[in-house]
C-alpha positions as CSV (number, residue, x, y, z in Angstrom):
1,X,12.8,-5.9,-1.9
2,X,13.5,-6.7,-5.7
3,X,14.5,-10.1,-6.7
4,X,16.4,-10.3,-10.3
5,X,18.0,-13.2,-11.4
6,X,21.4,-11.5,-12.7
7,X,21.0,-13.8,-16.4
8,X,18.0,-11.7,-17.1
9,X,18.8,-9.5,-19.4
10,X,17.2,-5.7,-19.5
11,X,14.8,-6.7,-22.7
12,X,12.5,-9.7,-21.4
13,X,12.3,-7.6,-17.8
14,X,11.2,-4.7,-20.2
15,X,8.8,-7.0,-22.5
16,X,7.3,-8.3,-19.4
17,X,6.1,-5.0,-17.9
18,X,4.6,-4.1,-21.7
19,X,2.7,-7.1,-21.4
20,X,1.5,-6.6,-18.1
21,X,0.5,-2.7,-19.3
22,X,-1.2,-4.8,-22.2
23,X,0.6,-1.8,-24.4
24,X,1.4,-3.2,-27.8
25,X,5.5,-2.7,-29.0
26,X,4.2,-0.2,-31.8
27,X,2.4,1.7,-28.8
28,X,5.0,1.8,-26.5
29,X,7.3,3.3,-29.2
30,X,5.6,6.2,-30.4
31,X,4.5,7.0,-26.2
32,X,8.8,6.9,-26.2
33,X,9.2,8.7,-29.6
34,X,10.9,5.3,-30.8
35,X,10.3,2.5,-33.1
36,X,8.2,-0.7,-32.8
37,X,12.1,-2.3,-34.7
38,X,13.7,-0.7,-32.1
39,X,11.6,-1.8,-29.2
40,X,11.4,-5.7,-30.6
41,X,15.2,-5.4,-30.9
42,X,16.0,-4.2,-27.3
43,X,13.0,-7.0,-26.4
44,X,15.2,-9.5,-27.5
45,X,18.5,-8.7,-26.6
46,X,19.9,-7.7,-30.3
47,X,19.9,-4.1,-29.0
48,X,21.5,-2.3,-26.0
49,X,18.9,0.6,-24.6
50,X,21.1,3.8,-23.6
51,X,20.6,5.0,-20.1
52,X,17.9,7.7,-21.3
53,X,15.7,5.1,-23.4
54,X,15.4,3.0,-20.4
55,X,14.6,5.5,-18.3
56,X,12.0,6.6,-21.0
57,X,10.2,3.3,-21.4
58,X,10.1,2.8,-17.6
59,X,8.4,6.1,-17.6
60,X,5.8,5.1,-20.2
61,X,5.1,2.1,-18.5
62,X,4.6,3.6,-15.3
63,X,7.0,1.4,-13.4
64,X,7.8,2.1,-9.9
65,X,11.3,3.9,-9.0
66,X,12.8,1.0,-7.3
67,X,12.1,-1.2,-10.1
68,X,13.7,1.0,-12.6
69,X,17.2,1.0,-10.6
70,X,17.0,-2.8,-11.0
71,X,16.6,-2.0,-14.7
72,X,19.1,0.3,-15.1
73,X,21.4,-2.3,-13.0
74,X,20.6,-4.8,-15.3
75,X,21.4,-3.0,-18.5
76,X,24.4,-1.9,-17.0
77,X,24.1,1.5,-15.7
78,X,24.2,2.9,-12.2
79,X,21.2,3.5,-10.2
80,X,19.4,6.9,-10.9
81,X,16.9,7.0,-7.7
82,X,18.3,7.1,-4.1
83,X,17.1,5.4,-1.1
84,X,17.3,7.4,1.9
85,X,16.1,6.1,5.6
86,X,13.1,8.2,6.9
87,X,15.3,9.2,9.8
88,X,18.2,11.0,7.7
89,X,18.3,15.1,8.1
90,X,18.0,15.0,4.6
91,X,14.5,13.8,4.9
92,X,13.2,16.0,7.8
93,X,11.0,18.7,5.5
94,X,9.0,15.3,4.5
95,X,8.5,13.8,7.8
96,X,7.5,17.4,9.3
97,X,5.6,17.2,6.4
98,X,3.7,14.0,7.1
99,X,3.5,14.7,11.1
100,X,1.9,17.9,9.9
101,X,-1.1,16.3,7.9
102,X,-1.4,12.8,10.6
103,X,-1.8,15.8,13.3
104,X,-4.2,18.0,11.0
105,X,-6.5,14.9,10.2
106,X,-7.4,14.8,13.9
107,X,-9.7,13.5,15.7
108,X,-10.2,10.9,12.3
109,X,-7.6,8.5,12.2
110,X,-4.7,8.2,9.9
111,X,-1.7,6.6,9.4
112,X,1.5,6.2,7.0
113,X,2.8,2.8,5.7
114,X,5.9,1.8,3.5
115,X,6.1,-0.5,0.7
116,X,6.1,-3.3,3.3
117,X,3.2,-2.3,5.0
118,X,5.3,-1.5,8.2
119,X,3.6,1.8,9.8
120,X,6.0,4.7,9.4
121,X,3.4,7.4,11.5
122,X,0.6,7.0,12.9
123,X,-2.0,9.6,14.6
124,X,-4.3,9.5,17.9
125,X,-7.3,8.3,15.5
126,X,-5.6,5.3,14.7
127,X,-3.5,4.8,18.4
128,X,-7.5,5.3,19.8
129,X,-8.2,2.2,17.4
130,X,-5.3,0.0,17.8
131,X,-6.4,-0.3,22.0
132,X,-6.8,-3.8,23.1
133,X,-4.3,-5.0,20.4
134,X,-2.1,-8.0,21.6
135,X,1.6,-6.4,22.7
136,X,3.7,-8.7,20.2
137,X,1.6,-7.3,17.4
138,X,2.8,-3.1,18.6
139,X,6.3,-4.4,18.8
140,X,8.4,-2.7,16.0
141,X,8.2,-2.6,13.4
142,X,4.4,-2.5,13.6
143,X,3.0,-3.8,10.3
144,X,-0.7,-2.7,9.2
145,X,-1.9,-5.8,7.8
146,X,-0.7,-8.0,10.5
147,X,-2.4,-5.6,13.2
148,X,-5.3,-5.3,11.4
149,X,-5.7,-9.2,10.2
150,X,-4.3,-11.0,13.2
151,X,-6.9,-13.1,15.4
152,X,-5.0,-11.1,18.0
153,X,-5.2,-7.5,16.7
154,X,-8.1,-5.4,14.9
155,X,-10.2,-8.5,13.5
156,X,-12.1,-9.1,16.3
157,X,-13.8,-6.3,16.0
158,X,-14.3,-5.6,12.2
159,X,-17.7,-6.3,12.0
160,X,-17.3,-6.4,7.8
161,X,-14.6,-8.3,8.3
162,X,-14.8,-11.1,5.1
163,X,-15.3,-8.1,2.8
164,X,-12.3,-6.0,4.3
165,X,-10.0,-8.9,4.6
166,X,-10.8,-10.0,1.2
167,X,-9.9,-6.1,0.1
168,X,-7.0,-6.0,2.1
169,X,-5.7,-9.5,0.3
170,X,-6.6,-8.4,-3.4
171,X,-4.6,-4.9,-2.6
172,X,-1.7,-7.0,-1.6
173,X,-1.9,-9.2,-4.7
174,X,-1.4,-6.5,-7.1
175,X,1.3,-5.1,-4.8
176,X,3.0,-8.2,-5.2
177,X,2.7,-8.6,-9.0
178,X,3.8,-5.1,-9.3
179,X,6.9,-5.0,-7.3
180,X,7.9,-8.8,-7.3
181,X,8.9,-8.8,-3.4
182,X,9.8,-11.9,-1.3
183,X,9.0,-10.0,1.7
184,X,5.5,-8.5,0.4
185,X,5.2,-12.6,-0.9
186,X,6.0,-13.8,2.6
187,X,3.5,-11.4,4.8
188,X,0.7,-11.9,2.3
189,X,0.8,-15.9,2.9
190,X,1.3,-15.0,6.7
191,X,-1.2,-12.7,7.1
192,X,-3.8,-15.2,4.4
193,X,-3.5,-18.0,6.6
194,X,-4.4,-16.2,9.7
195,X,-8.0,-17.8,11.0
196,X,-11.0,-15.7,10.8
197,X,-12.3,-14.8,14.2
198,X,-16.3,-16.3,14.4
199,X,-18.1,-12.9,15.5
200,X,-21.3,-15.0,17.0
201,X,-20.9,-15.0,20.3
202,X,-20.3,-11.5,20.1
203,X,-23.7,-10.6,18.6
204,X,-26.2,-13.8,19.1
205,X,-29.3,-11.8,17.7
206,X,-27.2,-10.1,14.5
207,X,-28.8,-7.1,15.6
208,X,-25.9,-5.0,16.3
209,X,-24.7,-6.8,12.1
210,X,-28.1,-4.6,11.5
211,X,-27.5,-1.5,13.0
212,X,-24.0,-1.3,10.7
213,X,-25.4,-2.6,7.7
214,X,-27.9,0.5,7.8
215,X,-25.6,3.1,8.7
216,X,-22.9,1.6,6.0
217,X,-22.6,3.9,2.6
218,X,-23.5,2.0,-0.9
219,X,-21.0,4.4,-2.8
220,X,-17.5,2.3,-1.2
221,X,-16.7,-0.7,1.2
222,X,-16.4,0.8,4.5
223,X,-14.5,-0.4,7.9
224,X,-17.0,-1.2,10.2
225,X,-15.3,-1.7,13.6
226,X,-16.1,-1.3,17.1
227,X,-14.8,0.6,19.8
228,X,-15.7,0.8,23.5
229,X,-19.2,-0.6,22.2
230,X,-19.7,1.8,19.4
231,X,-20.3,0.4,15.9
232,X,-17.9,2.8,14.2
233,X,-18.0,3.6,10.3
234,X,-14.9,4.7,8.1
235,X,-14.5,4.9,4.4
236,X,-10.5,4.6,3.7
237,X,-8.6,6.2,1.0
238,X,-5.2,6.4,0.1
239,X,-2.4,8.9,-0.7
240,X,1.1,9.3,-2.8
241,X,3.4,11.6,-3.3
242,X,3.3,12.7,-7.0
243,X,7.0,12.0,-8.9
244,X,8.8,11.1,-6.7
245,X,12.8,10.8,-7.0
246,X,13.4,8.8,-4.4
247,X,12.8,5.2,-3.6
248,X,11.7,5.7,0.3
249,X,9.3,8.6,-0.3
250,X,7.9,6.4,-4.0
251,X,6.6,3.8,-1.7
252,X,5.0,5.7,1.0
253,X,1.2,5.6,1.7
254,X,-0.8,7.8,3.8
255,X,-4.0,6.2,4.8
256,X,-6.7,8.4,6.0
257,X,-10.1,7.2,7.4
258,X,-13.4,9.3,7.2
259,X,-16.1,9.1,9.3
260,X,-19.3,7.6,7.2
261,X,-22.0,8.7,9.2
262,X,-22.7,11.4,11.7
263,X,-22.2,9.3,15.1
264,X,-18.9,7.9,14.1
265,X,-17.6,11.5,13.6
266,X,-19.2,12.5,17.1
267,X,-17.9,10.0,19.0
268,X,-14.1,10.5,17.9
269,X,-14.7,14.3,18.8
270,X,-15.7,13.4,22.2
271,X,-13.1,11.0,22.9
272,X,-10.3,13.4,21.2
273,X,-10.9,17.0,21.4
């Protein structure tokens, strides 16, 4: 997913993520046990960082695992974190793992994503949501924002759906600026340029727009959405696994929604016992 031009050198990339940290040079160096010199030398190229200091300065600046193999490609050193697929043996404790929690979270939904938003696991909250989704959109690899932005998917029935697509869009952007991905670029001008279903004719009076305003939580934006009639209520929070060491299970995301009010949480028990 990472794009670096191979005349970029290992300083500037490094200079770059200090500024986006807004962490000063002297700053950076005594959070790497270094000094400011050093730092502006390896900024502009009159130093070579060893393997560790790299590694050391990508941990103080909190950059994601994949971007510090392109780092340590670009100063010359092999890559330190693997990338192994979800399906390999090696990675069976994790997906047992996640299976474990998506089936636990039952009846609320919940789902996993990757760093491309494609849906890794999913359980029967969120399958119980997703009915009435056009097929092409539940063709693999599913991909949470398109299902969920798409005039053909979810939107029609977000009833908040300005707020939550505005939401969605702003996570993306910082996604983007974090990772620098043409393939996270390319889905968020997709999925931006989808049109906005008009909800009108779906609620002439407003007064169903009511109802969910009233039952919708001041503390965070909820998804309100409706099912089979019901005006349901979620507030939506998201998951990581702490340190990870490799690049697959850095960028995975388990997205759970809870119920916001009493009749959401009711109705999914009925439905899934």
């Amino acid at each position: 997913m990472t794009t670096v031009s191979p005349d970029t050198g290992v300083g500037p990339l490094l200079r770059d993520w200090r500024e986006r940290r807004r962490i000063s040079q002297l700053d950076l160096a005594l959070r790497a046990d270094s000094s400011a010199r050093h730092i502006s030398f390896i900024e502009t190229g009159r130093s070579r960082p060893s393997e560790d200091m790299v590694l050391r300065l990508a941990e103080q600046l909190d950059i994601p695992v994949r971007e510090r193999n392109a780092l340590l490609v670009v100063a010359g050193y092999a890559p330190r974190y693997a990338q192994t697929p979800l399906d390999d043996p090696a990675m069976a404790s994790v997906r047992d793992g996640l299976d474990r929690l998506l089936a636990g979270y039952e009846p609320y939904p919940a789902l996993v994503v990757d760093g491309r938003y494609d849906v890794v696991a999913v359980n029967r909250g969120i399958a119980l949501l997703m009915e009435g989704v056009a097929e092409e959109l539940l063709t693999p690899p599913l991909n949470a924002m398109r299902i969920t932005l798409h005039p053909a998917g979810l939107a029609p029935r977000i009833w908040n759906l300005a707020e939550w697509r505005a939401d969605l869009l702003a996570q993306m952007e910082r996604q983007i600026a974090l990772v620098r991905s043409p393939e996270l670029r390319a889905l968020y001008e997709e999925v931006a340029a989808y049109p906005v279903p008009d909800r009108a004719d779906r609620d002439a009076d407003g007064s169903g727009a009511d109802r969910a305003r009233e039952r919708t939580p001041s503390f965070a934006l909820p998804l309100v959405i409706e099912h089979g009639g019901q005006v349901l209520s979620f507030i939506a929070s998201i998951a990581t696994f702490n340190t990870p060491m490799d690049v697959t299970v850095a960028e995975l995301a388990i997205e759970t929604f809870l119920p916001a009010d009493r009749e959401t949480a009711a109705y999914l028990r009925e439905l899934l016992p």
